[in-house]
Backbone as JSON, one array per atom type, in Angstrom:
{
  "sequence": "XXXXXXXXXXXXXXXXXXXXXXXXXXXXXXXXXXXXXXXXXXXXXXXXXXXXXXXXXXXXXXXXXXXXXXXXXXXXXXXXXXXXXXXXXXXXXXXXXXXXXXXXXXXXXXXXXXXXXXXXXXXXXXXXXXXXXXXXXXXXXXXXXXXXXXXXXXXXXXXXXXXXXXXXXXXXXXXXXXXXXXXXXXXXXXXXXXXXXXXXXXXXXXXXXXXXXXXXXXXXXXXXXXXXXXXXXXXXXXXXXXXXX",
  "N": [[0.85, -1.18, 0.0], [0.61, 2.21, -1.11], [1.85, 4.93, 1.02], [0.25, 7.52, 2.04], [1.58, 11.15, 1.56], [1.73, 12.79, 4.6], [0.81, 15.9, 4.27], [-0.87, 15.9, 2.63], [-2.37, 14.13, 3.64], [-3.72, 15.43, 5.96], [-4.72, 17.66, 4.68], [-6.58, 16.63, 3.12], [-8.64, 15.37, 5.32], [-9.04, 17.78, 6.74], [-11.08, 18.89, 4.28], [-12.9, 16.87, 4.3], [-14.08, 17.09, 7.48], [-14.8, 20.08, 7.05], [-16.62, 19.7, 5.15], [-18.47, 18.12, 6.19], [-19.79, 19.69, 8.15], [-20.39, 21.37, 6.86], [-22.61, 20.31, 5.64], [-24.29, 19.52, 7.44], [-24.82, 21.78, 9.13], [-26.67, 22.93, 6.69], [-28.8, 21.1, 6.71], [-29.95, 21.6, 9.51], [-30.78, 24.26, 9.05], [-32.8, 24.13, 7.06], [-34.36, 22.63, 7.97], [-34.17, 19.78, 7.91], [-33.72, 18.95, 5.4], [-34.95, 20.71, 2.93], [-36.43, 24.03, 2.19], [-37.45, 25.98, 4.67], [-40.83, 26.91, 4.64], [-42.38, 28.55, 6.33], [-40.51, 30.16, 7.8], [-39.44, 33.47, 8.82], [-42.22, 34.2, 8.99], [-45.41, 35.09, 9.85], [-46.24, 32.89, 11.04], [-48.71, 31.8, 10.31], [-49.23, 29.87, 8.64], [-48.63, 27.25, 9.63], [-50.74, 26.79, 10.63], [-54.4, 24.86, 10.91], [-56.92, 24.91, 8.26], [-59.6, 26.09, 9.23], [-58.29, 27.64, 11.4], [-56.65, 29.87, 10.14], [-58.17, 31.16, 8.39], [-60.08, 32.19, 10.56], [-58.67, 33.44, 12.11], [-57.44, 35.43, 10.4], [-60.05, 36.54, 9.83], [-60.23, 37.79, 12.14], [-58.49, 39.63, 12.33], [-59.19, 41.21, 10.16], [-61.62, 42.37, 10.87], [-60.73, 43.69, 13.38], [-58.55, 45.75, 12.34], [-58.57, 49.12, 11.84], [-58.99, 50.53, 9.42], [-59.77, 49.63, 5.43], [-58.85, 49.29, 2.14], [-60.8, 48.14, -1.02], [-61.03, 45.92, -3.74], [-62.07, 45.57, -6.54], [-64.7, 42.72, -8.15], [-67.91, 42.05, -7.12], [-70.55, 39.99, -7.68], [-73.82, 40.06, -7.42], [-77.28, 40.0, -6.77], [-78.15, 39.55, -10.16], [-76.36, 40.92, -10.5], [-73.24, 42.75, -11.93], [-70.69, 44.56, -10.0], [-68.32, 46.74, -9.86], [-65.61, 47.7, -7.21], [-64.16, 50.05, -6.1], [-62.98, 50.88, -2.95], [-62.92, 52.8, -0.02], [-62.89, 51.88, 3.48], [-64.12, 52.67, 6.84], [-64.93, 52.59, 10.09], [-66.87, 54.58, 10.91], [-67.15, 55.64, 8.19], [-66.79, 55.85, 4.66], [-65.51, 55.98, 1.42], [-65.64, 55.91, -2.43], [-65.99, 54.49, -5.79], [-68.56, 52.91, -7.57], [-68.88, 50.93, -10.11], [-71.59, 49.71, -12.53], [-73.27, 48.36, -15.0], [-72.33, 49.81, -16.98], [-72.32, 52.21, -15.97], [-71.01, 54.57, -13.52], [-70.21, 55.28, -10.39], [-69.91, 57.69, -7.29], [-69.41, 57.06, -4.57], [-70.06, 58.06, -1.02], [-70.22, 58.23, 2.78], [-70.84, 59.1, 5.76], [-70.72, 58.69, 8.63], [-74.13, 57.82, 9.35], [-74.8, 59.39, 7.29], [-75.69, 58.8, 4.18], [-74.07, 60.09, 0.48], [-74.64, 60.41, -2.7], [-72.77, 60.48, -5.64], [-72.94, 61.27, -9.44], [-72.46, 61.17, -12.77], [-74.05, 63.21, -15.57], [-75.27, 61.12, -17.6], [-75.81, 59.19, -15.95], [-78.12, 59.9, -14.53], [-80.0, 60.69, -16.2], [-80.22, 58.64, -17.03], [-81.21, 56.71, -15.57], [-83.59, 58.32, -15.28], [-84.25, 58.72, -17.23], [-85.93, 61.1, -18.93], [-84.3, 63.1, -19.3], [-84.19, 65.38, -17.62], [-82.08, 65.68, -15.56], [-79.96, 66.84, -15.69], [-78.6, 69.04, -14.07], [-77.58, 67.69, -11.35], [-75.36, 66.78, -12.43], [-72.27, 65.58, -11.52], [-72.77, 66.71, -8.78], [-73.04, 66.24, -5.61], [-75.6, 64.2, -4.06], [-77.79, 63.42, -1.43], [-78.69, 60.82, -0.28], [-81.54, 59.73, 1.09], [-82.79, 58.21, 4.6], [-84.56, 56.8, 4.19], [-85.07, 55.67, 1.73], [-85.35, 53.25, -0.69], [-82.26, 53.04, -2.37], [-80.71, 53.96, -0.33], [-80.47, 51.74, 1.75], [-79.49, 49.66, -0.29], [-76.98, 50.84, -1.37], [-75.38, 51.85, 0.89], [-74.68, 49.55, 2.04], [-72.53, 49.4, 0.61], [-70.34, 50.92, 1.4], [-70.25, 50.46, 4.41], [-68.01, 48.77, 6.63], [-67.69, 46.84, 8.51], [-70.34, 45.45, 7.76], [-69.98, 45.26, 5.26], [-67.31, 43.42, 5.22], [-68.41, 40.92, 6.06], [-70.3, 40.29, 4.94], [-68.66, 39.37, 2.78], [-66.55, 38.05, 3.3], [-66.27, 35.01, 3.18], [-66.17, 31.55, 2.73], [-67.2, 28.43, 1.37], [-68.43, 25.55, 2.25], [-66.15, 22.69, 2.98], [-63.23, 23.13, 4.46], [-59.61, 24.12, 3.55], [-56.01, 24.28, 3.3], [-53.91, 25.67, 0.62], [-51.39, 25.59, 0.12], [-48.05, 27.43, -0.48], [-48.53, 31.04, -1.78], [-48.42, 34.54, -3.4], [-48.88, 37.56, -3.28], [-48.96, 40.8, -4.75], [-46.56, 41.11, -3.99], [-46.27, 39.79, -1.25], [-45.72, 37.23, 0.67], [-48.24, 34.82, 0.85], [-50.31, 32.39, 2.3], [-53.17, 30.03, 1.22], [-56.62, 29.58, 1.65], [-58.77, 27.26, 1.0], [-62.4, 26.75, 0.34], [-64.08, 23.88, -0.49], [-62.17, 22.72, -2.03], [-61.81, 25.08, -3.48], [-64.16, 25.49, -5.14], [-65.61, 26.47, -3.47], [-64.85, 28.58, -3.09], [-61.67, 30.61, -2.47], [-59.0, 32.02, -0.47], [-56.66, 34.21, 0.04], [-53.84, 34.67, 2.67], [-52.07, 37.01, 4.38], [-48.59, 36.14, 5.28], [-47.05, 37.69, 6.15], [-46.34, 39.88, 8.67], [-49.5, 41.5, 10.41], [-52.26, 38.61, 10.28], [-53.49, 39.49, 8.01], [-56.24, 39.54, 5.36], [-55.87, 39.19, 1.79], [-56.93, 38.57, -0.74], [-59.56, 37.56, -2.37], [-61.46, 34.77, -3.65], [-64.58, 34.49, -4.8], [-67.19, 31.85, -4.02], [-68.93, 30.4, -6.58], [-67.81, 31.32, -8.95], [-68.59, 34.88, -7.88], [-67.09, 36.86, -8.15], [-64.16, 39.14, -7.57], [-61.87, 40.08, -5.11], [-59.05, 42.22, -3.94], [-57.19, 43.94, -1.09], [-56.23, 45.99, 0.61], [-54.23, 48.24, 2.13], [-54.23, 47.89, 5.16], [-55.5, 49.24, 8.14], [-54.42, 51.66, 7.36], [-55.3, 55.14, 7.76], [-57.8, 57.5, 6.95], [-59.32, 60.3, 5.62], [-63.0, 61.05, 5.8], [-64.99, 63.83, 4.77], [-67.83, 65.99, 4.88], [-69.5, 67.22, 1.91], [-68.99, 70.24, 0.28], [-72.11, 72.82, 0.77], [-72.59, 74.16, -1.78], [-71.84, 71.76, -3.45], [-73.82, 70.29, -3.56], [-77.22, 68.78, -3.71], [-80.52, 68.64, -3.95], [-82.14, 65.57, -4.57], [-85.41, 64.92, -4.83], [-87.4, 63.35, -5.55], [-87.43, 59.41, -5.21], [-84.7, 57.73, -5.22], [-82.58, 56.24, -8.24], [-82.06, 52.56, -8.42], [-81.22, 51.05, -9.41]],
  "CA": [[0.0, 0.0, 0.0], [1.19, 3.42, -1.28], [1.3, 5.87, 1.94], [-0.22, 9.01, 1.59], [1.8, 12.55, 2.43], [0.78, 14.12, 6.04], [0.1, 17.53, 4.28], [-2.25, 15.81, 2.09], [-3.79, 13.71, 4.36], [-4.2, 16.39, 6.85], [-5.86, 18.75, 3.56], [-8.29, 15.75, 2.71], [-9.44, 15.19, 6.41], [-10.08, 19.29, 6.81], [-11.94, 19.2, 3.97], [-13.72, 15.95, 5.04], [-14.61, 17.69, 8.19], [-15.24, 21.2, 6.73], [-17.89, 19.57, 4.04], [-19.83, 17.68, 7.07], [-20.27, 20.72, 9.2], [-21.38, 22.62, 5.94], [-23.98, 19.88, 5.39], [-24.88, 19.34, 8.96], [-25.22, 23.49, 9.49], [-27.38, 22.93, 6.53], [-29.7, 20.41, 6.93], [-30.16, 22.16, 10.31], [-31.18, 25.33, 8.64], [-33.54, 23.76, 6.38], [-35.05, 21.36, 8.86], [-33.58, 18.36, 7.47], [-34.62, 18.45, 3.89], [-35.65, 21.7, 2.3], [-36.38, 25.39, 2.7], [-38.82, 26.28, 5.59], [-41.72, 27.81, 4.72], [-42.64, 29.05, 7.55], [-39.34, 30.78, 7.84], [-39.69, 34.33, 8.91], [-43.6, 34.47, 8.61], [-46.11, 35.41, 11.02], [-46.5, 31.55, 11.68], [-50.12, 31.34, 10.36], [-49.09, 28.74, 7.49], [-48.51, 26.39, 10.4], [-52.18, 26.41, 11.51], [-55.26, 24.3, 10.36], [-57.5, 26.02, 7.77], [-60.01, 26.99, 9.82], [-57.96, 28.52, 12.51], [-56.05, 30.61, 9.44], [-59.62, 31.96, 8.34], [-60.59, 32.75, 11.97], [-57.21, 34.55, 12.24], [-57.44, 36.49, 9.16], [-61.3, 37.31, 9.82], [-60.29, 38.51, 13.6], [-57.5, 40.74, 11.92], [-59.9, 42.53, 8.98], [-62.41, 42.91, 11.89], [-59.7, 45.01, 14.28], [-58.55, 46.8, 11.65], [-59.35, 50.56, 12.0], [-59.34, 50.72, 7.94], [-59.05, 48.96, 4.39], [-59.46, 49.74, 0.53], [-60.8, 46.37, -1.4], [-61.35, 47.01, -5.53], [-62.12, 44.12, -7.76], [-65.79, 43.04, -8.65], [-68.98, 41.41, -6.69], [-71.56, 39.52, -8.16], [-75.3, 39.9, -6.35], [-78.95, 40.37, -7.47], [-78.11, 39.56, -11.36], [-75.75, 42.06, -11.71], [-71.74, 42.93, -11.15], [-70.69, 45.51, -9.78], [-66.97, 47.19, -9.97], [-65.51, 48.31, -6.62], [-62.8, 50.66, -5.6], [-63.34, 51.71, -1.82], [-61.45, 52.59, 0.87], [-63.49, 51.89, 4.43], [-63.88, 52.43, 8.12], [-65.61, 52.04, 11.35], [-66.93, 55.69, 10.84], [-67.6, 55.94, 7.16], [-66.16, 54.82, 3.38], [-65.57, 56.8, 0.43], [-65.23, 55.43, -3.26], [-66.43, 53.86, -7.05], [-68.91, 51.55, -7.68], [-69.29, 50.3, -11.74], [-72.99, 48.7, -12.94], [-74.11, 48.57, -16.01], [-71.83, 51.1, -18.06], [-72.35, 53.41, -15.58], [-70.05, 54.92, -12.13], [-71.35, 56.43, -9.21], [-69.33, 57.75, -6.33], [-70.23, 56.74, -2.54], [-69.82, 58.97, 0.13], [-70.81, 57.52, 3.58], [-70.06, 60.28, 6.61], [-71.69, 58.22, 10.06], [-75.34, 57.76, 9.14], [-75.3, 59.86, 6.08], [-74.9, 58.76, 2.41], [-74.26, 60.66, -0.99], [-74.42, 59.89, -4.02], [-72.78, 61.24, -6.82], [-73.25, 60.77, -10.83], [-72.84, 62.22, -13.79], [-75.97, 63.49, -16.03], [-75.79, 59.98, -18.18], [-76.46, 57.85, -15.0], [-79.42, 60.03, -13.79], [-80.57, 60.64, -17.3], [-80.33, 56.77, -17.86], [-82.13, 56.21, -14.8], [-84.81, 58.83, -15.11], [-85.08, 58.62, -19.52], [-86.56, 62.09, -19.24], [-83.23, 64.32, -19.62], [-84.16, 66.69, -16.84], [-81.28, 65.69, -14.36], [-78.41, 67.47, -15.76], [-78.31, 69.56, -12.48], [-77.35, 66.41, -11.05], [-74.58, 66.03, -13.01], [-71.21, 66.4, -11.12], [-73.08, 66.77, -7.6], [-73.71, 65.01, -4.43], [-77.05, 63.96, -3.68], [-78.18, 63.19, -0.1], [-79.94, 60.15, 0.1], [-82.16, 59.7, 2.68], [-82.3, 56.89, 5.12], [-85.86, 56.2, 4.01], [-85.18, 55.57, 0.42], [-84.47, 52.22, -1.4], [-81.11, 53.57, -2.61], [-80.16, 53.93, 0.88], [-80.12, 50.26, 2.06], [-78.6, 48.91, -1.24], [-75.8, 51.4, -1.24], [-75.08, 51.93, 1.8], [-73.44, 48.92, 2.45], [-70.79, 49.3, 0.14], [-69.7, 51.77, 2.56], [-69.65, 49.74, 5.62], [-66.72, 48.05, 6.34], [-68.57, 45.75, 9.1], [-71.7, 44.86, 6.63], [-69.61, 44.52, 3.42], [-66.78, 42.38, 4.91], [-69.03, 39.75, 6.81], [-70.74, 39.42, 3.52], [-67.72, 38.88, 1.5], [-64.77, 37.4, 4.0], [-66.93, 33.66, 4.16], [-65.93, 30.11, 2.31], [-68.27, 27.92, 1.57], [-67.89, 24.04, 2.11], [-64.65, 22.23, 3.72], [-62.24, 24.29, 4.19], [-58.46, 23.03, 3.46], [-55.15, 24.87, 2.45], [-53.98, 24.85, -0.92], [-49.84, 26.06, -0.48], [-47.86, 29.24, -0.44], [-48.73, 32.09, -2.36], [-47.71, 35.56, -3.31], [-49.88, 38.5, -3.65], [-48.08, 41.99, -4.9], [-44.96, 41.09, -3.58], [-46.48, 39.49, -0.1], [-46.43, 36.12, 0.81], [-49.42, 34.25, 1.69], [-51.36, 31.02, 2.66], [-54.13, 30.22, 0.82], [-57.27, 29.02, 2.14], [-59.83, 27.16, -0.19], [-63.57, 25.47, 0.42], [-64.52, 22.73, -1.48], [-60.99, 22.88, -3.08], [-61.7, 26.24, -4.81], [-65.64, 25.53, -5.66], [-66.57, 27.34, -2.25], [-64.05, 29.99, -3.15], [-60.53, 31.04, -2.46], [-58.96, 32.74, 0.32], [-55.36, 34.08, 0.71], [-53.87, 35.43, 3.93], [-50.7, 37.59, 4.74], [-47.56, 35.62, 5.87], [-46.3, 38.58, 7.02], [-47.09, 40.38, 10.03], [-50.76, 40.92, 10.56], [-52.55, 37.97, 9.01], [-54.66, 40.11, 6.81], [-57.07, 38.94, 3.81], [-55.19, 39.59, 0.59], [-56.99, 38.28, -1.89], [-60.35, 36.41, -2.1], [-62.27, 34.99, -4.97], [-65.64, 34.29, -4.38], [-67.7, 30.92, -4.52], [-69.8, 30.55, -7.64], [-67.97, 33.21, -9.99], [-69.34, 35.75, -7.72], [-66.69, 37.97, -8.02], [-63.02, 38.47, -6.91], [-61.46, 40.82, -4.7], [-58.06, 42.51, -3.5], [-57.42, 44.2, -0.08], [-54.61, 46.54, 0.92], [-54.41, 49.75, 3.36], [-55.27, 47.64, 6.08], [-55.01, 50.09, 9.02], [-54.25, 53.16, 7.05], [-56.48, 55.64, 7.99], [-58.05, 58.18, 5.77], [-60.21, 61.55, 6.14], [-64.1, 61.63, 5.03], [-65.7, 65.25, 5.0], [-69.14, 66.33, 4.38], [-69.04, 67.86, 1.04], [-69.85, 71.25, 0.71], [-73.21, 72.99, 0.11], [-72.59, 74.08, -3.2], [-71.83, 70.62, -4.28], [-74.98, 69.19, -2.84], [-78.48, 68.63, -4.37], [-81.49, 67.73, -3.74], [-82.48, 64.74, -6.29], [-86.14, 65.61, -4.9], [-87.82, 61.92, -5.65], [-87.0, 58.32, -4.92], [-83.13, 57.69, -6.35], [-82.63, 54.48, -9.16], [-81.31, 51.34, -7.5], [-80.53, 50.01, -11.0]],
  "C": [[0.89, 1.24, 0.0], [0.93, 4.55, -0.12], [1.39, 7.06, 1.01], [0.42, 10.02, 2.27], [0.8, 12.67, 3.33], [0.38, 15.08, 5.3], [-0.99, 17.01, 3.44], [-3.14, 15.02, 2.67], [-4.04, 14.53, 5.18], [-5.14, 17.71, 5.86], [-7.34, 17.61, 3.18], [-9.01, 15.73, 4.22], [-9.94, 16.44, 7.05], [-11.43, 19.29, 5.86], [-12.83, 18.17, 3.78], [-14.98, 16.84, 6.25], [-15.52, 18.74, 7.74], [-17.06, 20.75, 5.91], [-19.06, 18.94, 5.1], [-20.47, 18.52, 7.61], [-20.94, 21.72, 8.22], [-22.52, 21.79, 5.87], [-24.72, 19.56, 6.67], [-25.48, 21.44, 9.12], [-26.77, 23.35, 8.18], [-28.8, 22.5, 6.69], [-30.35, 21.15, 8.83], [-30.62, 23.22, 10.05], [-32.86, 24.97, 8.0], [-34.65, 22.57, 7.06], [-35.42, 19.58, 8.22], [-34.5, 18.04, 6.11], [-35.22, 19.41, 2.98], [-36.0, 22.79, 3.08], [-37.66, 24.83, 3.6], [-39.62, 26.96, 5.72], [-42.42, 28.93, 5.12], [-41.47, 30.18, 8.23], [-39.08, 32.18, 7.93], [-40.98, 34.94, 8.85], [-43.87, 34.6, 10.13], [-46.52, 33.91, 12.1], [-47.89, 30.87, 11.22], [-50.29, 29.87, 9.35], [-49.42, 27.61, 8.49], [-49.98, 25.55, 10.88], [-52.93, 25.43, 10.39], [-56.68, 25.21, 9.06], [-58.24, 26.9, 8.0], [-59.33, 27.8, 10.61], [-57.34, 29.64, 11.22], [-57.15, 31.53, 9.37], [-59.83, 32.85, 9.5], [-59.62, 33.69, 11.95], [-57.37, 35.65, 11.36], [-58.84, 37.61, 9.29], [-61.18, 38.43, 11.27], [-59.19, 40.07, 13.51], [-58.28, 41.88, 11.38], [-60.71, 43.07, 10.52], [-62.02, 44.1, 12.94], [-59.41, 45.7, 13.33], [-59.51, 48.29, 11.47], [-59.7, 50.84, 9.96], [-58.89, 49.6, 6.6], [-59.71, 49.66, 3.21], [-59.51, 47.98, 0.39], [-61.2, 47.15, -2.99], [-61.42, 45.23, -5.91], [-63.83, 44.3, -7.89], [-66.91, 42.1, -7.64], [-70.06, 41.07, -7.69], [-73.06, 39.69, -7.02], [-76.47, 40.37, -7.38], [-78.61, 39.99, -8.56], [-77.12, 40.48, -11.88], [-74.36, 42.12, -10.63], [-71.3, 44.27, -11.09], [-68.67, 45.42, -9.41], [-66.45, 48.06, -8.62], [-64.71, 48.63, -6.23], [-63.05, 51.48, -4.45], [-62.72, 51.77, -0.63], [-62.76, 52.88, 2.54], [-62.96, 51.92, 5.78], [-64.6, 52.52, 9.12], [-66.86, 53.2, 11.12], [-67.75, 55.95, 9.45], [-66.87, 55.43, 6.09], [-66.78, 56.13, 2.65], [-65.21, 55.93, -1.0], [-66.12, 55.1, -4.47], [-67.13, 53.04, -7.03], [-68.96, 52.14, -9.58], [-70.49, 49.37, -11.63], [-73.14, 48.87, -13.85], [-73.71, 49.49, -17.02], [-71.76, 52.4, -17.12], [-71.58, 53.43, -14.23], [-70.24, 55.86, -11.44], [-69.86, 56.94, -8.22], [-70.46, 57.61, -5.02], [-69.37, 57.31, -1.79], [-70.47, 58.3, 1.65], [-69.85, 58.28, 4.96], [-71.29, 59.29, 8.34], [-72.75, 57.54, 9.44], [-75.71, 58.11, 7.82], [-74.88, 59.51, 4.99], [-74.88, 59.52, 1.78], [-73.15, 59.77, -1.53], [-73.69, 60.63, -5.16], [-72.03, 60.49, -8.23], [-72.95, 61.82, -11.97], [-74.11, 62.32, -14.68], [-75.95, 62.05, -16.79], [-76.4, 58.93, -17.1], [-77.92, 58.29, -14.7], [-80.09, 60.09, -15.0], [-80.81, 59.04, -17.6], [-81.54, 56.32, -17.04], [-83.77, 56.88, -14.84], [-85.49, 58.58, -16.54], [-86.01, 59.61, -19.27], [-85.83, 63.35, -19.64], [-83.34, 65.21, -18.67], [-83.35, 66.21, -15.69], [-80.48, 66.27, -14.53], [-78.1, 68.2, -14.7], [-77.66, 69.01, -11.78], [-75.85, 66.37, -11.33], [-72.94, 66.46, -12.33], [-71.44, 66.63, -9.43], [-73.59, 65.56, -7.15], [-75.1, 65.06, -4.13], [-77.33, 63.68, -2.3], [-79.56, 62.43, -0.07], [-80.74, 59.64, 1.23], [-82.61, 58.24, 3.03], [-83.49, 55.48, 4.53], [-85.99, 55.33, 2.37], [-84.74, 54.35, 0.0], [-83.25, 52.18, -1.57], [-80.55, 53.35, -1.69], [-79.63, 52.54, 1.52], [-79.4, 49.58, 0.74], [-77.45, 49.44, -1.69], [-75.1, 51.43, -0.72], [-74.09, 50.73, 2.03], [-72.31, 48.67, 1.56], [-69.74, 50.39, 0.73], [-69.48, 51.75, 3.99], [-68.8, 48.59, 5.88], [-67.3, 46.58, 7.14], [-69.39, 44.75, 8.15], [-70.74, 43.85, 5.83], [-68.24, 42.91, 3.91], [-67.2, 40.81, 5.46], [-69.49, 38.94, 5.55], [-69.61, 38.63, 2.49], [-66.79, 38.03, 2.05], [-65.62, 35.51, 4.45], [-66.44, 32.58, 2.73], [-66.69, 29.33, 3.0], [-68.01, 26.05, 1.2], [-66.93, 23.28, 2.95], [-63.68, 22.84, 3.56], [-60.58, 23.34, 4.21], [-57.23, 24.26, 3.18], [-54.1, 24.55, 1.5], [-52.46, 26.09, -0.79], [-50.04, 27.67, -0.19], [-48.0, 29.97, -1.99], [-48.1, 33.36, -2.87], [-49.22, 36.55, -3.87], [-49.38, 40.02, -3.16], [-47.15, 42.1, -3.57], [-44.89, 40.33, -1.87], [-46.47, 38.24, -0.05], [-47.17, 35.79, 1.25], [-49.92, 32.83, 1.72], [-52.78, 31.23, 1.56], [-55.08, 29.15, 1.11], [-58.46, 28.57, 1.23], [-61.27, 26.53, 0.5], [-64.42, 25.3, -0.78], [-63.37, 22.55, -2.68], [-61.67, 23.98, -4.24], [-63.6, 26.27, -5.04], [-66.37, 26.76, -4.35], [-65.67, 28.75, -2.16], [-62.6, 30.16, -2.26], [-60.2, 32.3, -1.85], [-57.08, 33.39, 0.61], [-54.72, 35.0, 2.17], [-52.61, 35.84, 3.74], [-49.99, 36.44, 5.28], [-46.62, 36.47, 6.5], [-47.0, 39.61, 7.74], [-48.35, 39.95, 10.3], [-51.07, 39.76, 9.48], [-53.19, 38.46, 8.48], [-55.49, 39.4, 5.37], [-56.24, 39.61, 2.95], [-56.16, 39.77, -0.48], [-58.14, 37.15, -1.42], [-61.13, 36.29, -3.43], [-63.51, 34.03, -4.48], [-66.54, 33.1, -4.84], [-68.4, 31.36, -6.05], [-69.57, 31.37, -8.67], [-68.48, 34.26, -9.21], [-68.11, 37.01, -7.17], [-65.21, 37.69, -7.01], [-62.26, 39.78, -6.57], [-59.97, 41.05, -3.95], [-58.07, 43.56, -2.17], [-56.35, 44.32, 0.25], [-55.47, 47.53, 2.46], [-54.3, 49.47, 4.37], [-54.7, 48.55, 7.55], [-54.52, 51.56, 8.73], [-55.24, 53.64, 7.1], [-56.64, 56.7, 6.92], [-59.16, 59.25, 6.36], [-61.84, 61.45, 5.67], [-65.01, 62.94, 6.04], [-66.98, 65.38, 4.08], [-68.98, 67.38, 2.76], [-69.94, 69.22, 1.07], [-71.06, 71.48, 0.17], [-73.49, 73.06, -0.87], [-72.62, 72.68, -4.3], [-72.82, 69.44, -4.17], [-76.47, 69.69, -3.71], [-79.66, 67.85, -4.26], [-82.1, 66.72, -4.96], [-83.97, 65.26, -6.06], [-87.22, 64.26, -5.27], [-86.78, 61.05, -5.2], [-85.73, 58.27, -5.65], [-83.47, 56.39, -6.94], [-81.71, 53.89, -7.87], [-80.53, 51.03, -8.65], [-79.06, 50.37, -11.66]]
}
């Protein structure tokens, strides 16, 4: 048997050593076998699906504010929404039908405001142009009022919208504008699609709604925001019942 130089057996048995302690440090990093998901996150991946949900719903709920924008399905018809809400009141866009309203929502009080094609569409007599450009003040009594209104409560609108329907399960990590997240499904996706923050709060990200009924995004959460009564000048009495349609 050919002996081997000391300096080279003492260079092979460093880098013997050296290569175990790199793969030992690794596999210790990686928890014996691959990255760790869970790995700087808020921890919620870890949980069961319901408890993620619960988590996520107990977050939107504390939250002093959020904007949500994407689209709802209800009554036969979809509606386009860009709104930024809070405990207090909500300001923002809805889309129906070709046409875009603004919602105003100050405590108790709503306005409305349109330009002359929406009230003209709605009235088909041409005499709203007055209208056109101003807030309206709909009153509490009015149809309008209850089917508007809650796209300006943050309570109402997210009870209605933050629910999965079926067995709930989770379906892997995510990303949603630049965030990672969990995503929570029932009925694998048929009962709709839920994703949650992985970082910090667990917040709703991103939900798409059983049945096609629409699919929404959800930032701000906790940024707060100003709503003011608009002034007199920009106010109007509509003077009849407002369209729903």
């Amino acid at each position: 048997m050919t002996a081997i130089p000391r300096g080279r057996a003492r260079r092979t048995a460093l880098a013997t050593v050296t290569c175990a302690l790199a793969v030992t440090g690794a596999l210790a990093l990686s928890g014996c076998g691959g990255d760790d998901p869970d790995a700087g996150t808020n921890g919620v991946g870890k949980l069961p699906a319901a408890k993620i949900q619960a988590k996520s719903r107990a977050a939107a709920d504390a939250a002093s504010a959020v904007r949500l924008s994407g689209t709802v399905a209800a009554g036969g018809r979809t509606y386009r929404l860009d709104m930024r809400l809070k405990a207090d009141g909500g300001t923002g866009s809805v889309t129906s039908g070709g046409s875009t309203f603004q919602l105003l929502r100050i405590g108790e009080q709503l306005y409305l405001k349109a330009d002359a094609g929406f009230w003209n569409h709605a009235d088909g007599d041409g005499a709203t142009d007055k209208l056109d450009g101003k807030y309206v003040k709909v009153p509490q009594g009015d149809p309008a009022y209850k089917k508007f209104s809650g796209f300006t409560d943050k309570a109402v609108l997210l009870e209605g919208l933050l629910t999965l329907h079926g067995k709930l399960a989770t379906d892997g990590r995510h990303e949603q504008s630049g965030t990672r997240t969990v995503r929570v499904t029932g009925d694998q996706g048929s009962g709709g699609t839920l994703d949650v923050s992985l970082e910090g709060t667990p917040y709703p990200l991103s939900l798409t709604r059983a049945g096609n009924a629409g699919t929404l995004r959800f930032s701000d959460w906790g940024r707060n925001f100003t709503v003011r009564e608009p002034a007199a000048s920009d106010t109007v009495d509509y003077g009849r019942q407002l369209p729903t349609s």
